[in-house]
C-alpha positions as CSV (number, residue, x, y, z in Angstrom):
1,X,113.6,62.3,75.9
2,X,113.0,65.0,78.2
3,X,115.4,64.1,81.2
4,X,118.5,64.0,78.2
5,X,119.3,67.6,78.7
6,X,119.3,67.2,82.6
7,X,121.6,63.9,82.5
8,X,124.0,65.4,80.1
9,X,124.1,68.9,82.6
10,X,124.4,66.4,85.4
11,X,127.5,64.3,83.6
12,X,129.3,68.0,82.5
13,X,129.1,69.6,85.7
14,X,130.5,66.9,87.4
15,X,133.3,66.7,85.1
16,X,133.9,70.0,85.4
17,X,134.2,70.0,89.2
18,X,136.0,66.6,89.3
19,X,139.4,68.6,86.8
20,X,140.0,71.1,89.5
21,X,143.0,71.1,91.7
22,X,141.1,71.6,94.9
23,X,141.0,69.9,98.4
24,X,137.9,67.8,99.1
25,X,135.7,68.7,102.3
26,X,136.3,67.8,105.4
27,X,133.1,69.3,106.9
28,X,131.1,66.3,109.1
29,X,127.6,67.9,108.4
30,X,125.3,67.8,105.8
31,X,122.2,69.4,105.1
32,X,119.4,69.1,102.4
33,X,116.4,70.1,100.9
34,X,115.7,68.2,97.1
35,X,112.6,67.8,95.1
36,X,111.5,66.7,91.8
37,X,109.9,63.3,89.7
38,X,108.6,60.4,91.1
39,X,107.7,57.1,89.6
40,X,105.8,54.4,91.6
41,X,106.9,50.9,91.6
42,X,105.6,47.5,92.9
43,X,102.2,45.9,92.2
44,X,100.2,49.2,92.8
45,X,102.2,50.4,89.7
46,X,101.9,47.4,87.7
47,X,98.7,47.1,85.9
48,X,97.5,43.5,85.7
49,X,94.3,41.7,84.1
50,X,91.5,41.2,86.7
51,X,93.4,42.9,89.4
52,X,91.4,46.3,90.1
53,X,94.4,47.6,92.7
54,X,96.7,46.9,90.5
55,X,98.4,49.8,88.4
56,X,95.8,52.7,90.2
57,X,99.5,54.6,90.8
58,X,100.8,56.8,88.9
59,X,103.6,59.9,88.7
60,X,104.1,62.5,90.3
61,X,106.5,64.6,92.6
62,X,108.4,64.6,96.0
63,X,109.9,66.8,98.4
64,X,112.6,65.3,100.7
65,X,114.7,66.7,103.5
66,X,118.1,65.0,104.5
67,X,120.7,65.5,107.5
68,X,124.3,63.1,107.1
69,X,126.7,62.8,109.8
70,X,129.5,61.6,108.4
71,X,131.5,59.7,111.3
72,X,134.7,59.0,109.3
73,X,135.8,60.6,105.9
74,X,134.5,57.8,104.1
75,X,131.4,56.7,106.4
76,X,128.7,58.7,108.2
77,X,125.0,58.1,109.1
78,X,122.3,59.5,107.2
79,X,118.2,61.1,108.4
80,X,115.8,60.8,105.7
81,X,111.9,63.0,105.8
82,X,110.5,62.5,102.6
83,X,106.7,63.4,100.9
84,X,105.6,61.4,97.7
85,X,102.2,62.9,96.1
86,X,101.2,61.3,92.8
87,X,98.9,61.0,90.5
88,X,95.5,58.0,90.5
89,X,95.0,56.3,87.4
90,X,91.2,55.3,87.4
91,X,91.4,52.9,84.7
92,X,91.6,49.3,87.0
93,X,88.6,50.6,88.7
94,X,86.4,51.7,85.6
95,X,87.2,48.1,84.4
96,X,85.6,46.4,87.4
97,X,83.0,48.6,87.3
98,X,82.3,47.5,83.8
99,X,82.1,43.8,85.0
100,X,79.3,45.1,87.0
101,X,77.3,46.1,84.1
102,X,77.9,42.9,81.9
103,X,75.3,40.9,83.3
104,X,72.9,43.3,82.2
105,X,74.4,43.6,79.2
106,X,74.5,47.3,78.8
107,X,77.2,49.7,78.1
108,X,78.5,52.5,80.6
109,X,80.2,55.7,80.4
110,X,81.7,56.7,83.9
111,X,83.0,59.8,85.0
112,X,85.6,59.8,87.9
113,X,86.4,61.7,90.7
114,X,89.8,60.7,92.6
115,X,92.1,61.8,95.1
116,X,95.7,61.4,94.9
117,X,98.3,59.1,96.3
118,X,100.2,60.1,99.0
119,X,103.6,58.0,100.5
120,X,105.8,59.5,103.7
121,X,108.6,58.3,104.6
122,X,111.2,58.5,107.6
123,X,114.2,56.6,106.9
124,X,117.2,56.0,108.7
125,X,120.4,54.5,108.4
126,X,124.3,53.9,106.8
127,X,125.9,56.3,104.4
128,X,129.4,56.1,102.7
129,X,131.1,58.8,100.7
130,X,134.0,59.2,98.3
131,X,135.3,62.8,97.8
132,X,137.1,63.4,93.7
133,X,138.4,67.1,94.2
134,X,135.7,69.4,95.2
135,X,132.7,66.7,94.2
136,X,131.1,64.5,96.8
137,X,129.3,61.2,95.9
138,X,127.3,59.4,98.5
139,X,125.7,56.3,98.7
140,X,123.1,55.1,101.6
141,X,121.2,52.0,102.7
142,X,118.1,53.0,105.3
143,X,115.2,51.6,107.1
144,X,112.3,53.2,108.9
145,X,108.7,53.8,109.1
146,X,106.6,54.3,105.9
147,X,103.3,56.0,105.5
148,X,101.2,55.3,102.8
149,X,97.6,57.0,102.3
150,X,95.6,55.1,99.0
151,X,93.2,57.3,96.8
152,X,89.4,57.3,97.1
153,X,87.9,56.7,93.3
154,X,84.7,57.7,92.9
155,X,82.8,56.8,89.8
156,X,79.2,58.0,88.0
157,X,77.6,55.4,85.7
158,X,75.4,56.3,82.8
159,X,73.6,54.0,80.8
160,X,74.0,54.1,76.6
161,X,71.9,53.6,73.9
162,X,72.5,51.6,70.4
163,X,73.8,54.8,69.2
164,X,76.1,55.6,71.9
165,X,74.4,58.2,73.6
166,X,73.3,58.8,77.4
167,X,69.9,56.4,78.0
168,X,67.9,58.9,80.8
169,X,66.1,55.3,82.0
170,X,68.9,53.3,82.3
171,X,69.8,52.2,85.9
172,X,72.0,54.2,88.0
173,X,75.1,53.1,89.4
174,X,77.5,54.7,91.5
175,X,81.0,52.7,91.7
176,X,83.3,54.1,94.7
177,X,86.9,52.7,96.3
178,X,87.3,54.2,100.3
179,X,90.6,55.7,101.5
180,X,92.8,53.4,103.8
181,X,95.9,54.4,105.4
182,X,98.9,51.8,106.4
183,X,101.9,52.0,108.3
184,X,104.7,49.7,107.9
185,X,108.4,49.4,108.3
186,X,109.9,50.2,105.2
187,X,113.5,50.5,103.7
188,X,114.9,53.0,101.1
189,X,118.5,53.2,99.2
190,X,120.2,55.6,97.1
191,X,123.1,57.4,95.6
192,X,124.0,61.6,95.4
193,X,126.5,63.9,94.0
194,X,127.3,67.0,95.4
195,X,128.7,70.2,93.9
196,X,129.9,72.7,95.6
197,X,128.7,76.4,94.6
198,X,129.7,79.3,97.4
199,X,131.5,78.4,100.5
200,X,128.8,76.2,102.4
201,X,126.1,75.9,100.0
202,X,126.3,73.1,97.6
203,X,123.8,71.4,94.5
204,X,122.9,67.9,95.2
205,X,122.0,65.9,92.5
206,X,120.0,62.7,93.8
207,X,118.0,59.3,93.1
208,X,116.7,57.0,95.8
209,X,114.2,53.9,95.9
210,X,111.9,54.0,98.9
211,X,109.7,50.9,99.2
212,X,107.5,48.8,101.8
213,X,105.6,45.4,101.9
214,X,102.2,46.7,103.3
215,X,99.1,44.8,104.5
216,X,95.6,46.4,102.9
217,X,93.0,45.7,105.6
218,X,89.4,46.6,104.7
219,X,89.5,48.0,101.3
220,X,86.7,48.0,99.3
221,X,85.3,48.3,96.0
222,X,81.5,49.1,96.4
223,X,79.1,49.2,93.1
224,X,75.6,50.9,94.4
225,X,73.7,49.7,91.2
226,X,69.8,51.1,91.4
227,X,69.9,51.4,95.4
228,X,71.7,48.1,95.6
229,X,74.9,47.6,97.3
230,X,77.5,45.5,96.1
231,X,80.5,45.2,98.2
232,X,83.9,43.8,97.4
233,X,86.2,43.8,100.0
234,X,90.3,43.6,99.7
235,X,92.5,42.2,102.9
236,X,96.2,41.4,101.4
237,X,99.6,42.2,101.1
238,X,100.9,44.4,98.6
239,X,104.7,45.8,97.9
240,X,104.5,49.9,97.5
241,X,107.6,52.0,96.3
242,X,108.6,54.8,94.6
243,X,111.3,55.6,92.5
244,X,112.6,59.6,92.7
245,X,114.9,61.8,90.7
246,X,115.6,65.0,91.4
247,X,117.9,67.8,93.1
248,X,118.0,70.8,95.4
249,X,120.1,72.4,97.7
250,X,122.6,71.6,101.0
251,X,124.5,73.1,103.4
252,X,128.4,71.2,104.4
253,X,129.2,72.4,108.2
């Protein structure tokens, strides 16, 4: 509900651009700075039963930087730079860690301490545009390197009794996930509308998909339960993306 009021803005000041009896640009360079939501995608996104990687992601926010060089009126190429920071949902991992505890057959409550996602991107590649009056909309297709940095979860068991409260002699048991980074070639695609304000500077309205198949080597789930380590170590391949909406500002020269 809360992005109606931005979409209708969006859909009114494009219509109000598009009516007027202007010349479309005919500058060849384009400049960019946008920000706003991001929503991951892909099987870190997806929670799924018995799967404690799966759906650890969650929102947050990105900051992107974009050059176009647009070769022929309708065709350029297009330099992405882009910064995802979101949010880590600690839920898959407090499930495991309850699997750890069933054996005994106690009840936990676990506190959490995580870091966040992070996902870089630099992104290269085709971009066409079509010009109605003074408003631009471009499309893109790009590939590139992606840099993806997974969260550290930290978790603090604590025994309960009958009654639900904290059991001082019940055995400890520390739950943690370690930080990996991975670097694979991704791709990204996405679409942007550009309105022109004063002379040069213009608001860019945008949406892009940025995405990657990456390879998780060495990750590990480790439940320390009274001084005893139990390690549970991940080696696969996983699809990471991000979905972003947002806008900012550009400079046609």
């Amino acid at each position: 509900m809360k992005f109606y009021p931005f979409i209708t803005a969006m859909i009114l000041s494009i219509l109000i651009f598009a009516n007027q009896d202007t010349k479309a640009q005919d500058t060849k360079n384009f400049f960019s700075v946008t920000g706003g939501y991001s929503l991951p995608v892909g099987q870190l996104a997806k929670e799924k039963l018995n799967d404690p990687l799966a759906g650890l992601a969650g929102s947050g926010h990105y900051g992107q930087v974009n050059y176009d060089h647009r070769i022929w009126r309708w065709f350029g190429l297009r330099l992405s730079g882009s910064l995802n920071v979101n949010k880590t949902n600690s839920d898959p991992i407090i499930e495991k860690a309850n699997s750890y505890v069933q054996a005994i057959g106690r009840t936990y409550t676990w506190q959490s301490n995580v870091s966040e996602w992070k996902l870089g991107a630099v992104l290269f590649g085709p971009a066409i545009y079509l010009n109605i009056n003074r408003v631009q909309i471009e499309a893109h297709v790009q590939g590139g390197i992606v840099r993806a940095s997974t969260p550290s979860v930290f978790l603090v068991g604590q025994g309960l009794t009958a009654e639900g409260t904290v059991d001082p002699n019940a055995t400890k048991i520390d739950v943690s996930l370690n930080h990996t980074i991975v670097k694979p070639l991704g791709f990204g695609a996405g679409l942007s509308v550009r309105l022109p304000l004063f002379k040069a500077l213009f608001f860019q309205i945008s949406g892009d998909v940025i995405g990657a198949k990456a390879e998780v080597k060495d990750l590990a789930i480790v439940a320390n339960v009274g001084g005893t380590s139990y390690p549970d170590r991940l080696n696969e391949k996983r699809f990471i993306g991000v979905v972003n909406i947002g806008g900012g500002l550009g400079l046609a020269f």
